[in-house]
C-alpha positions in Angstrom: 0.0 0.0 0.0 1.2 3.3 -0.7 2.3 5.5 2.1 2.4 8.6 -0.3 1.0 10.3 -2.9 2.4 12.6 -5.8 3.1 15.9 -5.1 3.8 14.9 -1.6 6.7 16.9 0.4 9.1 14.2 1.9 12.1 14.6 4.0 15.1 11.9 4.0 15.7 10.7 7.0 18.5 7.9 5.9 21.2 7.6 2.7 21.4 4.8 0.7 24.9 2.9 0.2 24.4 4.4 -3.4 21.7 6.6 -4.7 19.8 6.2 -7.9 18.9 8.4 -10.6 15.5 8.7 -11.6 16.3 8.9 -15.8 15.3 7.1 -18.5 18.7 5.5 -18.3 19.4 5.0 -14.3 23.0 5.7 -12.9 24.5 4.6 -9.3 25.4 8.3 -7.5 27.2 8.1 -4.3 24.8 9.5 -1.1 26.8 12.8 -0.9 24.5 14.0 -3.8 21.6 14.3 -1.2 21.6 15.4 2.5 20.3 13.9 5.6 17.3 16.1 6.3 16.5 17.5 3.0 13.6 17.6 1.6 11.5 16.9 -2.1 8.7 15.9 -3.7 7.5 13.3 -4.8 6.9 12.4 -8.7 5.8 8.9 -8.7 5.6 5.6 -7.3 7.5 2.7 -9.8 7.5 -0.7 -10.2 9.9 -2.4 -7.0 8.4 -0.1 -4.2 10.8 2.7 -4.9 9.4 6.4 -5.4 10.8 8.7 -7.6 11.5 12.2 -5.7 12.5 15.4 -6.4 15.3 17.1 -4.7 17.3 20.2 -5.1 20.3 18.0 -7.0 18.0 16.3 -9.0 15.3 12.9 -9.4 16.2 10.0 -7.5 14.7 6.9 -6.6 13.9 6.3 -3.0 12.7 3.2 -0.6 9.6 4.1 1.5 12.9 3.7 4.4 14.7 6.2 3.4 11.5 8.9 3.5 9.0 10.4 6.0 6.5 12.9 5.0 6.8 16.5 5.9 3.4 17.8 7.8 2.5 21.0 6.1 
């Protein structure tokens, strides 16, 4: 069940080992490309349970673990 919905604000509140992009052709980033406590939206949900958010470096692909929702 989804936990989110598009246009959702989300904060991370873990990194990954490795971060990926959210492209038409993925790529492996190291974490340091997001931060511990920043926030984005979300885009979409995709196949594998990962979401597809918005952050100020760009559109990764997140686990539901890695997120919480920011109360407006």
């Amino acid at each position: 069940m989804a936990t989110f919905r598009t246009g959702q604000r989300v904060r991370i509140v873990r990194l990954p080992a490795y971060v990926k992009t959210a492209e038409p052709m993925p790529m492996l980033r190291p974490p340091s490309v997001i931060a511990l406590g920043e926030e984005g939206v979300i885009l979409a949900y995709n196949p594998g349970g990962d979401w597809s958010v918005r952050c100020q470096r760009g559109a990764f692909l997140l686990g539901e673990a890695y997120l919480e929702a920011v109360e407006p």
